[in-house]
One Martini backbone bead per residue (centre of mass of N, CA, C, O) as a GRO file, in nm:
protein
  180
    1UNK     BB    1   3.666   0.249   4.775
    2UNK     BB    2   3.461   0.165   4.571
    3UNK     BB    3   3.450  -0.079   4.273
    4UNK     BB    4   3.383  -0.137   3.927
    5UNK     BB    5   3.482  -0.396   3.738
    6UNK     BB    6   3.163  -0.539   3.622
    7UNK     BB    7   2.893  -0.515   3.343
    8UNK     BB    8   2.614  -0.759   3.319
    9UNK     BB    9   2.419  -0.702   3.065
   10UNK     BB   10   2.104  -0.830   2.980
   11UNK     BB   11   1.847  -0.911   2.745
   12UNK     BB   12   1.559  -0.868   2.715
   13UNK     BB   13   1.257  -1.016   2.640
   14UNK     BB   14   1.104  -0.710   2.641
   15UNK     BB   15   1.008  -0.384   2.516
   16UNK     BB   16   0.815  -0.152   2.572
   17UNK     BB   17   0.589   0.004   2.448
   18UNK     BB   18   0.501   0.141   2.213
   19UNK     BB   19   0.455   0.461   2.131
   20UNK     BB   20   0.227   0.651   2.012
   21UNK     BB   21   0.202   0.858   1.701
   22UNK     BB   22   0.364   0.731   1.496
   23UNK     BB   23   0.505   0.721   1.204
   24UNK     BB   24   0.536   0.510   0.969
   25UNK     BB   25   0.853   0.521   0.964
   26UNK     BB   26   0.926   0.525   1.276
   27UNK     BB   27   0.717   0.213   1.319
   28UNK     BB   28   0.938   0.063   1.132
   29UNK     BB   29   1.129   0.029   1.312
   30UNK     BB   30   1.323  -0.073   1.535
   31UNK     BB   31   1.257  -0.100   1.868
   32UNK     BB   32   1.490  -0.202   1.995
   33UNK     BB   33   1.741   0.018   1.898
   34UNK     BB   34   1.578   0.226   2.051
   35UNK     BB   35   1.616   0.139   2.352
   36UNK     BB   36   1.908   0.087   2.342
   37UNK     BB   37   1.970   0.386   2.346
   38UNK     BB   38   1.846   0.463   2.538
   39UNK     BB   39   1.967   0.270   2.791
   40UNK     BB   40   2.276   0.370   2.760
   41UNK     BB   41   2.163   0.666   2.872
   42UNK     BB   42   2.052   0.507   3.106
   43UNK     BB   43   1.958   0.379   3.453
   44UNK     BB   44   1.665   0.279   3.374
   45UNK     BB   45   1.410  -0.015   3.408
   46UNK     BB   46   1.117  -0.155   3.270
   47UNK     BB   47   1.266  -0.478   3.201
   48UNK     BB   48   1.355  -0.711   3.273
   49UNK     BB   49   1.664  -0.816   3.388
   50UNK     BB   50   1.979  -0.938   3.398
   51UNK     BB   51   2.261  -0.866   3.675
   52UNK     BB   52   2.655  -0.834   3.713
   53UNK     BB   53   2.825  -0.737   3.964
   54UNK     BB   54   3.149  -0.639   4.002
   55UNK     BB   55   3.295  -0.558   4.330
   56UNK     BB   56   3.493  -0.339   4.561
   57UNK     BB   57   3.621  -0.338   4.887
   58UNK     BB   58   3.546  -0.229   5.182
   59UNK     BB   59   3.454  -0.214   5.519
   60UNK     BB   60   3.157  -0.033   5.538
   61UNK     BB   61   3.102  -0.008   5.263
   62UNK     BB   62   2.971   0.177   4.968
   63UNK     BB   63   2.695   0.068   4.722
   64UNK     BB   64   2.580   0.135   4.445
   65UNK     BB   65   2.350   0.088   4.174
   66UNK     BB   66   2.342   0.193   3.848
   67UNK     BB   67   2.103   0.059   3.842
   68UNK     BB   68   1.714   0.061   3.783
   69UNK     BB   69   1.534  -0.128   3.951
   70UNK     BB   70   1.594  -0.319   4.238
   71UNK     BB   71   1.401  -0.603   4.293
   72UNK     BB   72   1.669  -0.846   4.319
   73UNK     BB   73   1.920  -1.018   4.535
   74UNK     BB   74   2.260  -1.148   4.499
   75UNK     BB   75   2.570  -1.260   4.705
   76UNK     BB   76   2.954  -1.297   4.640
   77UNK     BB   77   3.253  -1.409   4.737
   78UNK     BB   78   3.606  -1.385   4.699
   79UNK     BB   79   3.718  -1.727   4.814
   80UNK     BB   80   3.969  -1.921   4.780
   81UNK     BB   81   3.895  -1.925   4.428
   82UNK     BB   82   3.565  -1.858   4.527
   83UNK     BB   83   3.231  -1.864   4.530
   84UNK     BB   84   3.085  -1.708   4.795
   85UNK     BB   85   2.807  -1.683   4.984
   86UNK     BB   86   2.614  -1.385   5.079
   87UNK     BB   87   2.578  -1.086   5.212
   88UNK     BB   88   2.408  -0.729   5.169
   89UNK     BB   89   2.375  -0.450   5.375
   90UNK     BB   90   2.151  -0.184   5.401
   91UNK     BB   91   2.264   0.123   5.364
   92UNK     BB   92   2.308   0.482   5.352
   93UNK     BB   93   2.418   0.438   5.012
   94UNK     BB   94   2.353   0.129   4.985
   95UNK     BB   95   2.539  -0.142   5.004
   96UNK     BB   96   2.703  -0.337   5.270
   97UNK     BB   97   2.998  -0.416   5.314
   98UNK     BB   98   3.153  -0.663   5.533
   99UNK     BB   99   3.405  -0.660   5.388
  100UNK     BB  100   3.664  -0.737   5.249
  101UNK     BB  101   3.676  -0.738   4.851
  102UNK     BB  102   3.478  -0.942   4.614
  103UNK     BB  103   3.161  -0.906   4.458
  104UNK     BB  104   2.893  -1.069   4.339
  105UNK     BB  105   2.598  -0.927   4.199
  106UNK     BB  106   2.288  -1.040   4.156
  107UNK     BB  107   2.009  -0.883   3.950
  108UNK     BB  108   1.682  -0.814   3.920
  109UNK     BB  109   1.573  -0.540   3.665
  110UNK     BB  110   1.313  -0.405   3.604
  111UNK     BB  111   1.032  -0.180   3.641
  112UNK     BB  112   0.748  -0.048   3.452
  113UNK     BB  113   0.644   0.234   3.329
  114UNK     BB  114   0.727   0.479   3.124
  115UNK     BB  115   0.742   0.774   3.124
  116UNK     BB  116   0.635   1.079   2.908
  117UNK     BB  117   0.922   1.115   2.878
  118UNK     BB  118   1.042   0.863   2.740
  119UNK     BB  119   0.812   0.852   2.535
  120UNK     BB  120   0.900   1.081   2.380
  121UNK     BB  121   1.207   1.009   2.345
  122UNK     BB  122   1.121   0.791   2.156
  123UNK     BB  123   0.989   0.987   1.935
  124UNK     BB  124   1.211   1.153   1.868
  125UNK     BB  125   1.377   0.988   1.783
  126UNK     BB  126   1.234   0.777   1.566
  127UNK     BB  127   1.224   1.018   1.381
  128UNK     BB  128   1.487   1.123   1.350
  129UNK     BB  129   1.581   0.816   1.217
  130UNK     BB  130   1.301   0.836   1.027
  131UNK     BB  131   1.443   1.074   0.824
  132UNK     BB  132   1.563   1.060   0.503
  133UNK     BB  133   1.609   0.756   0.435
  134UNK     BB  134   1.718   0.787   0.117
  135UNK     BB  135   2.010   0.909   0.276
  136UNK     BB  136   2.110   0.711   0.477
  137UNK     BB  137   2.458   0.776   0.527
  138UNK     BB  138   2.462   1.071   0.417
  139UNK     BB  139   2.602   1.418   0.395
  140UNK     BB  140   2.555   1.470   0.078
  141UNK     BB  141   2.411   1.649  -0.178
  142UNK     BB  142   2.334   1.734  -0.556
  143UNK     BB  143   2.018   1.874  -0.748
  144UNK     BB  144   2.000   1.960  -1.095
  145UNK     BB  145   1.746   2.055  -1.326
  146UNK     BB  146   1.850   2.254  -1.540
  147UNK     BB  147   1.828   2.513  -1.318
  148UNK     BB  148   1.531   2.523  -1.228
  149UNK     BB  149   1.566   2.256  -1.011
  150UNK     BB  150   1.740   2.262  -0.675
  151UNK     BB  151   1.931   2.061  -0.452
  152UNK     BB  152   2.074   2.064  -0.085
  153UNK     BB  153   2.284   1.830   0.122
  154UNK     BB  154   2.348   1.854   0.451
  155UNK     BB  155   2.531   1.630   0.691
  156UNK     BB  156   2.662   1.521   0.934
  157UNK     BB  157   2.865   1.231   1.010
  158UNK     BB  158   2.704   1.228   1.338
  159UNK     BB  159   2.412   1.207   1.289
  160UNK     BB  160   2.328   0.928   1.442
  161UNK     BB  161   2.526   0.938   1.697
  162UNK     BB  162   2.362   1.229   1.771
  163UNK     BB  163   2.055   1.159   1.798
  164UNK     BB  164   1.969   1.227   2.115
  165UNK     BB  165   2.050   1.519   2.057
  166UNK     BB  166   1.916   1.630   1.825
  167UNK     BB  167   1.583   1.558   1.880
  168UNK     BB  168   1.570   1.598   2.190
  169UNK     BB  169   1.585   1.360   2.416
  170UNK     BB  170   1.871   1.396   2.569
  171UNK     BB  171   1.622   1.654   2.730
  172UNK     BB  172   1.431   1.423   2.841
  173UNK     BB  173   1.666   1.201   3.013
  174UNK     BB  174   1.820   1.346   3.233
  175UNK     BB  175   1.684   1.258   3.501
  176UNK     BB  176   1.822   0.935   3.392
  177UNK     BB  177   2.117   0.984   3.354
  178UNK     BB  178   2.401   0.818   3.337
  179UNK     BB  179   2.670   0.748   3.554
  180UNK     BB  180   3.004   0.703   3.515
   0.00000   0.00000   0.00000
């Protein structure tokens, strides 16, 4: 059984294009935060970034990588204390180990246009993000002017955290979501 000991993923020069159509609120967002968290839910990559993985494994297993497309690679073997240059050649479910070791597997990661899907998961975070903005980190209040007027709001603890599922994104990223 291969084993993925450490992944190292380099912060893009820039991330895909703001989708259109974002309100005023949601458009002054971070873009690279909203990124960040599609990104961390997702498999796919549509901006290069260099990847480091270090994986185990004996001779003859399958490797795939977790994250794509892998646009290209390089590959070392750890031999009597040093990385030694080798290669991995392509197997039937990814990259075939040629003997037993530990591998570092260098590759940049990251090409093409986010699907309508993504874009609209990356619109739909983004509203819910900047909604409620005078609130933000409030998980209740409550305002009452003189009895004539009265408003309350309760908002769970993990408004924040659990953004990609309240929103609706992370039902249309589930066909891209990252397998632990």
């Amino acid at each position: 059984m291969t084993d993925l000991l450490q992944e190292r993923e380099a912060t893009p020069a820039s991330y895909p294009a703001t989708p259109s159509g974002l309100s005023t609120p949601a458009a002054a967002l971070d873009v690279e935060m909203i990124w960040e968290r599609i990104e961390a839910y997702t498999r796919t990559r549509y901006t290069a970034r260099e990847l480091v993985w270090t994986v185990e494994g004996g001779e003859g297993e399958n490797w795939t990588p977790p994250l794509s497309p892998v646009v290209s690679h390089s590959t070392e073997k750890w031999e009597s204390g040093a990385w030694v240059s080798t290669s991995l050649p392509d197997g039937p479910l990814g990259l075939c180990l040629p003997s037993d070791g530990v591998f570092k597997v260098t590759a940049q990661v990251g090409a093409g246009d986010p699907p309508k899907a993504v874009s609209e998961a990356f619109r739909r975070l983004a509203e819910y993000m900047a909604d409620d903005t005078d609130r933000a980190g409030v998980s209740s209040y409550s305002v009452n002017m003189g009895g004539a007027i009265q408003e309350s709001y309760q908002r769970s603890a993990a408004h924040a955290a659990r953004a990609l599922q309240n929103s609706g994104a992370a039902d249309l990223l589930r066909p891209y979501r990252r397998q632990k």
